[in-house]
Structure formats: structure tokens, C-alpha cells
N, C-alpha and C positions, 0 to 999 in steps of 0.2 A: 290531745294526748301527744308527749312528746316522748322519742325514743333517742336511746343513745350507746351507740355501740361501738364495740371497741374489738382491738386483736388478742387474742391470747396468749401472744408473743410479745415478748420487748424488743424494742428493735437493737440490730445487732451494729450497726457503722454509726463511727463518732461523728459526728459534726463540727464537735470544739471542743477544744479543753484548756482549763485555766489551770494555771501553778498557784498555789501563795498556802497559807494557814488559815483555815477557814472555821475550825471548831476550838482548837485550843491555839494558844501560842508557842513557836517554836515546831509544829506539827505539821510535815510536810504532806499535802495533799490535793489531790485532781480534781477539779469538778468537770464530770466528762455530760456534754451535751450531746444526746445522742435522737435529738430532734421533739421528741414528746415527753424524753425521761430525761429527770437529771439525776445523774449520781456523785456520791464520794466518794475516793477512795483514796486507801493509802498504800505504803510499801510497807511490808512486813519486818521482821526477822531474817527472814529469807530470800528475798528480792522478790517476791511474788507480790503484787497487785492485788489487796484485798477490797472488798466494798465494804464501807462501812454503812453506807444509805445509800436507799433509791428510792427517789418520787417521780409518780405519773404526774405531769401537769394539767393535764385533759386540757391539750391546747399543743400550737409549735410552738416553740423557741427556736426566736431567728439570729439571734446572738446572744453572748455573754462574755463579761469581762471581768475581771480583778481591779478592786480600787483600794485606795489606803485613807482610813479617817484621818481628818486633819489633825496634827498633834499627837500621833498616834505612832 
């Protein structure tokens, strides 16, 4: 039997966070590493920071980075 268990909470301190456009083009957005979760998010209408997604990875992430396809 294997068990697996986790927090109820997301964790709250960044780790990292990348700049570029990650879902559409021209769409300025964060991918914020915040050690087990990654999120997106963008800037509003209003200056405020929305999330647009959050994944648990069930795992750390010990970096990340922004890359550009070749020809791209």
C-alpha cells in the first residue's frame, strides 16, 4: 500500500518567476514558481494580478526559465 499526502494549503512565497507570453501572442504573463505549484497569471484592466491557472505538480520545481523557439 502506498500513501500520499499532501497540505491543504498552497504554498504562499515565490521561488521564481518568468516574464514572456506563454498562452497567446502579444499576452503579457508570469509564470510564478512557488516551489510545488505553478501558476499563470496576468495583469488586468486594473493593474491587479490575476491567475489565470494553477497546477500542483506533485513534485519541487527547482527552476524555470523562459526560452524562445528557433525562427519564432
Amino acid at each position: 500500500m502506498f500513501l500520499y499526502s499532501f497540505t491543504l494549503q498552497k504554498p504562499t512565497a515565490i521561488v521564481q518567476a518568468v516574464y514572456g507570453n506563454f498562452s497567446a501572442t502579444k499576452a503579457q504573463e508570469l509564470v510564478i514558481n512557488r516551489g510545488r505549484v505553478l501558476d499563470l497569471a496576468r495583469v488586468d484592466e486594473s493593474g491587479k494580478l490575476q491567475t489565470v491557472s494553477s497546477v500542483d505538480v506533485f513534485g519541487i520545481i527547482r527552476s524555470i526559465s523562459a526560452f524562445r523557439l528557433p525562427g519564432k
